[in-house]
matplotlib code that plots the C-alpha trace (Angstrom):
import matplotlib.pyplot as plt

x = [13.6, 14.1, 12.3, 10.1, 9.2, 8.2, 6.3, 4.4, 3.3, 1.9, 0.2, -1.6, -2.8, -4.1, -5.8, -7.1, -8.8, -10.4, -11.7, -12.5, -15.1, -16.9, -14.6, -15.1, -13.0, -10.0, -6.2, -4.9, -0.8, 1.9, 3.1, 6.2, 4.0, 2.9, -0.6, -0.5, 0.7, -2.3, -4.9, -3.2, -3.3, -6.8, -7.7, -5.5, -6.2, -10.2, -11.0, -13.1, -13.5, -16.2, -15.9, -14.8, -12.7, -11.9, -8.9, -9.5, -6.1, -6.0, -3.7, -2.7, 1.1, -0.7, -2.6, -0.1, 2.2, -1.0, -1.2, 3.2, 2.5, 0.0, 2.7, 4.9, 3.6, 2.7, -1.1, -0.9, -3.4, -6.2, -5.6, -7.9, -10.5, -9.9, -10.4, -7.9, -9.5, -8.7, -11.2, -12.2, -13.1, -14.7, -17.8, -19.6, -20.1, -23.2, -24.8, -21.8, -21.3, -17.8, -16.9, -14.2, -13.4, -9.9, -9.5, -6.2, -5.3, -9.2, -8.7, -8.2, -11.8, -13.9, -15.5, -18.8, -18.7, -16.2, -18.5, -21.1, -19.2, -20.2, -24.1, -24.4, -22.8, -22.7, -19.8, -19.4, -16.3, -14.7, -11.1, -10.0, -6.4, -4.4, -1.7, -3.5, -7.3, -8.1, -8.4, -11.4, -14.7, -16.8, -14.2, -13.5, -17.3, -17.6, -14.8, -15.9, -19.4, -18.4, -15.7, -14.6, -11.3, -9.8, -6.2, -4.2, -0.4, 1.5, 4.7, 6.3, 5.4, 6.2, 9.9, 10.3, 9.2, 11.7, 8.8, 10.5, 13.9, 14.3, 14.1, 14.5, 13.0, 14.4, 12.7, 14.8, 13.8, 14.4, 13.6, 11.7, 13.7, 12.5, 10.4, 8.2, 8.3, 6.2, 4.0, 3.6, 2.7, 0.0, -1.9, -1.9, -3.3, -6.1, -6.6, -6.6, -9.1, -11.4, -11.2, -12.1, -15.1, -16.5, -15.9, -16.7, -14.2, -14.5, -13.6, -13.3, -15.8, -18.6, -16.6, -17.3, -21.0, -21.3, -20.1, -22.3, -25.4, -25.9, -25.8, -26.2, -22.6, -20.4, -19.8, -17.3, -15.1, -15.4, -13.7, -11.4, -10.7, -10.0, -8.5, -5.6, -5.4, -4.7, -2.0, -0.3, 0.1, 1.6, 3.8, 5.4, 5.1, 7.4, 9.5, 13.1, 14.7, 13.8, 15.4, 19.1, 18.6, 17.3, 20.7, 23.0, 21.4, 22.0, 25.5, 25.8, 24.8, 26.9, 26.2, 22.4, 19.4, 17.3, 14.0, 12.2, 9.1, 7.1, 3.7, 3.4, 4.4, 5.9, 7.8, 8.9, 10.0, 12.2, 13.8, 14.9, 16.7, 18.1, 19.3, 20.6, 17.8, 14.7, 11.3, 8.2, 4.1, 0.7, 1.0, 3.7, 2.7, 2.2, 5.6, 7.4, 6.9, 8.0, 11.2, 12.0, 11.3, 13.8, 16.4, 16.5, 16.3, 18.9, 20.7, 23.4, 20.4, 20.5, 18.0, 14.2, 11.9, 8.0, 4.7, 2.5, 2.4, 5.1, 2.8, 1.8, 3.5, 6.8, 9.9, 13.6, 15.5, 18.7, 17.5, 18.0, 17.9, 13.9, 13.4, 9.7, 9.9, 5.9, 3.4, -0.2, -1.2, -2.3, -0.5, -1.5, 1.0, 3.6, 3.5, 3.1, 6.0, 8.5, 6.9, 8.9, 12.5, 12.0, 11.4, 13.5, 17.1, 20.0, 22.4, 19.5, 18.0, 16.1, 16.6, 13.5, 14.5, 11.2, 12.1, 9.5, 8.9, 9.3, 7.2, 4.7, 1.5, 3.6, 5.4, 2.0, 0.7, 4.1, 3.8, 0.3, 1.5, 4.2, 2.2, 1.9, 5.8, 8.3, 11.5, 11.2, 14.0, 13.5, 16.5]
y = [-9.2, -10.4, -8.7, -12.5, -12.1, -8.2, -8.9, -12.0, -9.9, -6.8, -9.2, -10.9, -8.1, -6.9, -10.6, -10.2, -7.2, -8.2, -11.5, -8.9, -7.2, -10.1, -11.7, -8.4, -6.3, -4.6, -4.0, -0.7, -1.8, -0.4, -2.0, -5.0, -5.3, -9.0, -9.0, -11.4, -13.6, -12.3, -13.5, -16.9, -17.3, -16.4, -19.0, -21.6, -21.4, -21.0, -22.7, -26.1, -29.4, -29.5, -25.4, -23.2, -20.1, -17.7, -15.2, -12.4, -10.6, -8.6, -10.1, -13.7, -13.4, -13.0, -15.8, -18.3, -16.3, -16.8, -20.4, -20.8, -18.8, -21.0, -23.8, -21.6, -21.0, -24.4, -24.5, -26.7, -29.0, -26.1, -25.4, -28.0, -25.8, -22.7, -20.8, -18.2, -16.1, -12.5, -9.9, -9.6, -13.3, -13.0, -11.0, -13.1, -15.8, -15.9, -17.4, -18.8, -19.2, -19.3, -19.3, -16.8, -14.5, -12.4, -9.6, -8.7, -5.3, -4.2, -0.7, -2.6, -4.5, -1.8, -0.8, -0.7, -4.0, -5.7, -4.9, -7.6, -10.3, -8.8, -8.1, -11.9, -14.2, -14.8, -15.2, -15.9, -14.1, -10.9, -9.6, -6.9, -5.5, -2.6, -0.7, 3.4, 3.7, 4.6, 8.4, 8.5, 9.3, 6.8, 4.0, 4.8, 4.7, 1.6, 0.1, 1.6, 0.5, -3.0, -3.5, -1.4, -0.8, -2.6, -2.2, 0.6, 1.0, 3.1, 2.9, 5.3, 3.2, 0.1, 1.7, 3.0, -0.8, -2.2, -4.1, -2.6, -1.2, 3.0, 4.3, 8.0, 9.5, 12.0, 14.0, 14.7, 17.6, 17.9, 20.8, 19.3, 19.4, 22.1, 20.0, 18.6, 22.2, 22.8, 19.8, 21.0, 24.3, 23.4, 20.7, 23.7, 26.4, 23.8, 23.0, 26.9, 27.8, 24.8, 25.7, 29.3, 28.1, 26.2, 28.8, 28.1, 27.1, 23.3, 22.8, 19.1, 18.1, 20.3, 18.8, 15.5, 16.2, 17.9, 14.9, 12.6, 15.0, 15.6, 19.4, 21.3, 23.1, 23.0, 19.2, 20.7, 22.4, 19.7, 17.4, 19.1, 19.9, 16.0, 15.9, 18.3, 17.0, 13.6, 15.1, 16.8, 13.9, 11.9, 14.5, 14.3, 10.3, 10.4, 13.3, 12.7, 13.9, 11.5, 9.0, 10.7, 11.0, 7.5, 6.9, 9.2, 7.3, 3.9, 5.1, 6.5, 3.1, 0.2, -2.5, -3.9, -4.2, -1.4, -1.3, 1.5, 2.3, 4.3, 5.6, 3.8, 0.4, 1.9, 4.6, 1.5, -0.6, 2.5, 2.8, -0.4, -0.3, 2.6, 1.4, -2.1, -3.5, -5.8, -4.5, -6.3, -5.1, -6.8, -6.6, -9.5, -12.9, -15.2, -17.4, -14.5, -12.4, -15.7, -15.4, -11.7, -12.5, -15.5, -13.9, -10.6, -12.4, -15.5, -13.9, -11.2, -8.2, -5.4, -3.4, -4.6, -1.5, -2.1, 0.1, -1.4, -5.1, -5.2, -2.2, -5.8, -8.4, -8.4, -8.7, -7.8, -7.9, -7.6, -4.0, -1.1, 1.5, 2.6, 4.9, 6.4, 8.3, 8.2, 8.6, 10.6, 12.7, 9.2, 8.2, 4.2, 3.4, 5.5, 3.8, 0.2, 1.2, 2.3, -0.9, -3.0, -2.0, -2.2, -5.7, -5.8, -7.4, -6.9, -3.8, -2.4, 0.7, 1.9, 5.3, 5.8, 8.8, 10.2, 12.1, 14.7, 17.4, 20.5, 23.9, 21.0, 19.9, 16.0, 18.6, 19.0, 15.3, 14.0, 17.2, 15.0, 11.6, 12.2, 14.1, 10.7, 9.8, 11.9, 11.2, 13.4, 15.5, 17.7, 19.0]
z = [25.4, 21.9, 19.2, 18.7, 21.7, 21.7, 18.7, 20.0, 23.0, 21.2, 18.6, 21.5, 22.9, 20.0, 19.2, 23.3, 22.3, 19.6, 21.5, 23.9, 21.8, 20.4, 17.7, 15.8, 14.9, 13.3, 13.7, 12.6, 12.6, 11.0, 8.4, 9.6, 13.1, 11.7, 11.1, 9.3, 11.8, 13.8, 11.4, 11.1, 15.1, 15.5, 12.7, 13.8, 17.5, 17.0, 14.1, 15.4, 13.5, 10.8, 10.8, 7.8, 7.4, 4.8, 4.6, 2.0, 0.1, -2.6, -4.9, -6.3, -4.1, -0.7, -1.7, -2.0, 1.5, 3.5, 2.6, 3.6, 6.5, 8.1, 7.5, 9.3, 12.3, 12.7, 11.7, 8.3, 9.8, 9.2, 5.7, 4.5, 6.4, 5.3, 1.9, 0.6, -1.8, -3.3, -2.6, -6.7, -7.1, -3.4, -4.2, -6.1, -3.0, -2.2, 0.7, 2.1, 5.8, 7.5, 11.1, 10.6, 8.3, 8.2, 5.8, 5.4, 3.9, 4.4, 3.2, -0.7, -0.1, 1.0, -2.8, -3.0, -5.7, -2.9, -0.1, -1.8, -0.3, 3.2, 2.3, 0.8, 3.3, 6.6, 9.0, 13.2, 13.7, 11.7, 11.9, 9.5, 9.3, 7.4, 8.2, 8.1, 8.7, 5.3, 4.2, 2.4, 4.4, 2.8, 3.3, 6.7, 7.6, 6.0, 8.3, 11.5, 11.0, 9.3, 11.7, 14.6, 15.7, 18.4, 18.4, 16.8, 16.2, 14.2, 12.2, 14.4, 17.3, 16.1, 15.4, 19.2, 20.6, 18.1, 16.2, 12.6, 12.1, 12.6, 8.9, 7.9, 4.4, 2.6, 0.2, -3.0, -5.2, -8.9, -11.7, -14.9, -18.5, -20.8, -22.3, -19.4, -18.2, -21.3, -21.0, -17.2, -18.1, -20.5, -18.0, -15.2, -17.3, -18.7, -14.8, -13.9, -16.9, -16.0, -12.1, -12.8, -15.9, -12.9, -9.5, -6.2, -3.2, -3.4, -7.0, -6.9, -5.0, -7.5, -10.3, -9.1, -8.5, -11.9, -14.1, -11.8, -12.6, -9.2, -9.3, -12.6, -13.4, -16.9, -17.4, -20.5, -17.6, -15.1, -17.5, -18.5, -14.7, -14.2, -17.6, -16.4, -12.9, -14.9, -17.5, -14.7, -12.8, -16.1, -16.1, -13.2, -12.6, -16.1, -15.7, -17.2, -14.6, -11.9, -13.9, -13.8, -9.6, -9.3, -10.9, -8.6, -5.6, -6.4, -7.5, -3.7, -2.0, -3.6, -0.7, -0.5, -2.5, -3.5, -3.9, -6.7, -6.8, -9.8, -10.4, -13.9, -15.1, -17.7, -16.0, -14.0, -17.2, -18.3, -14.8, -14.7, -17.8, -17.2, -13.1, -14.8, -12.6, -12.9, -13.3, -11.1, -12.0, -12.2, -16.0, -16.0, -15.5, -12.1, -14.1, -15.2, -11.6, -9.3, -11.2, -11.4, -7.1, -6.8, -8.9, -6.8, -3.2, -3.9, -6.7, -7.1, -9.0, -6.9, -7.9, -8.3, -9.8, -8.7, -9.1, -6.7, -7.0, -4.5, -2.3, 0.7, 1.4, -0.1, 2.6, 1.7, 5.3, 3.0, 1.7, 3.0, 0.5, -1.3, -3.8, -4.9, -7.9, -8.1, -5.6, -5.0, -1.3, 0.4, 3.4, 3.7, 0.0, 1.6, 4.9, 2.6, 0.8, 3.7, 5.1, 2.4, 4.0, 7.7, 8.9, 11.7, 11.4, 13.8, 13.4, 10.2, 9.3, 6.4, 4.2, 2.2, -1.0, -2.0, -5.4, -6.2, -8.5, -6.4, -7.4, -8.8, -7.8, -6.2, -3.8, -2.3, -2.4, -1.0, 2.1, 3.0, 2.5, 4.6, 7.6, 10.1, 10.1, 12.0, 10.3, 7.2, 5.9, 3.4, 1.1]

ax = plt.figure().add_subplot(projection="3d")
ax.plot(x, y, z, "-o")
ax.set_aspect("equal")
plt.show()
């Protein structure tokens, strides 16, 4: 069976199950499994004359890809119908009414000012979509309650029916320079001292409740807990050496594009320069960013350096090769990230490096984000 036709299966199942349950509903898919393509089809197929629907992303790109992909497949006829809006111009709607309504990448549209669009309008049918269910209690409440699941895939199972290409990450670790040693060792003790000022077992949890006022505690301490939590982090996002690996691994793999990701648009300006690549974040212009795209998928760039803006959404079947030099302990950006390299092509694979401070506070977020895959080396 060719993989078109794999996928086409699997998506209708998941679209029967939703139709099953009401026309409400969400699909949990790894990330290359097409839900996209989903949302599209259950618009274009149910979508009546003199009947609206909406599609909710979260950036300006999706926007304009939702509005090629319905084109696409074939359901241009719609589009007159159909509102694409992102999720932060969404919420202020109020007393709208649509038929349907498809949310793609939900877990990005469940904050509480984002949920407004839900509590003021009024919609018939409801499909939701994201690749993980999201990690954080409140948000994955919100879902379950908003929008129960109906179908659920992961990345590991869309690789063994041959929806996305095998991948394998590798996990890369590298020693700070003296001088981020330093800067390192001065965040931890200010986290340690401000841990200890405020004692119990569940440190950030009571430092969280204490800045909200919610229990009485040191508010002093519990900022300067988050304080060192934050300089930590900077810390090891920017760390020097990440930089010279980033460089050793691109040297390895002269055939293909690369994709880099960082935890900073600036980190991600200076690895750029320093990889002779381009450099893609939500600080650049709508202009400037459709260029920096064309010139790395038609033209002869190599290397396209990202924070998040290229997190959904963004497919490079020529590349093969990903490096994250800058992540936190969720799974769902790792998963989106991977996600970037493994649409499915004849003959392709995917080797994700994941370069990490090790002895450091990332060695424990990238141990978490990294938990749901199975393919994980670590050297």
């Amino acid at each position: 069976m060719e993989i078109y036709e794999i996928k086409d299966k699997e998506q209708r199942k998941a679209l029967n199950l939703w139709a099953k349950y009401g026309y409400n509903g969400s699909i949990i898919a790894g990330t290359g499994f097409g839900k996209s393509r989903c949302g599209i089809l259950a618009i274009g197929r149910l979508l009546e004359e003199n009947q609206r629907a909406l599609v909710l992303v979260p950036t300006n790109q999706l926007q304009d890809q939702f509005a090629e992909e319905f084109k696409k497949w074939g359901y241009e006829n719609v589009l007159d119908r159909v509102d694409i809006l992102c999720y932060q111009s969404a919420h202020k709607l109020r007393d709208e009414h649509y038929n349907i309504v498809v949310c793609d990448e939900i877990h990005l549209g469940l904050s509480p000012i984002y949920r407004k669009f839900f509590e003021h309008n009024t919609y018939d049918k409801l499909l939701c979509m994201t690749a993980t269910i999201p990690e954080e209690d409140e948000y994955k409440e919100y879902l379950l309650k908003l929008s129960p699941i109906r179908y659920m895939i992961t990345l590991d199972q869309c690789v063994a029916l041959k929806l996305v290409a095998p991948y394998e990450i590798i996990c890369v670790p590298i020693d700070l320079n003296d001088e981020d040693k330093q800067a390192y060792k001065k965040a931890n003790n200010k986290f340690v001292q401000a841990k200890y000022r405020i004692g119990g077992f569940n440190t950030f949890e009571d430092a969280k409740a204490i800045l909200a006022k919610k229990i009485p505690g040191d508010a002093g301490a519990a900022k300067m807990f988050f304080d060192a939590i934050r300089e930590r982090k900077q810390v090891v996002q920017h760390a020097t050496s990440k930089i010279e690996k980033a460089k050793q691994l691109v040297n390895n793999h002269k055939d293909g594009k690369i994709l880099v990701f960082s935890g900073s648009n600036d980190f991600t300006e200076s690895m750029a320069d320093a990889l002779g690549g381009l450099y893609y974040h939500s600080k650049i212009g709508k202009r400037r960013r459709a260029e920096i795209l064309e010139r790395f998928l038609e033209e002869s760039e190599r290397v396209l350096c990202s924070t998040k803006a290229l997190n959904q959404g963004f497919n490079v079947p020529d590349a093969n090769i990903g490096i994250i030099a800058g992540l936190d302990s969720k799974s769902l950006p790792l998963i989106q990230r991977v996600g970037r390299l493994l649409r499915m092509k004849e003959g392709k694979s995917g080797t994700i490096y994941i370069i990490y401070v090790k002895d450091s506070q990332e060695e424990k977020w990238v141990k978490n984000a990294t938990k749901p895959l199975t393919n994980v080396t670590w050297l």
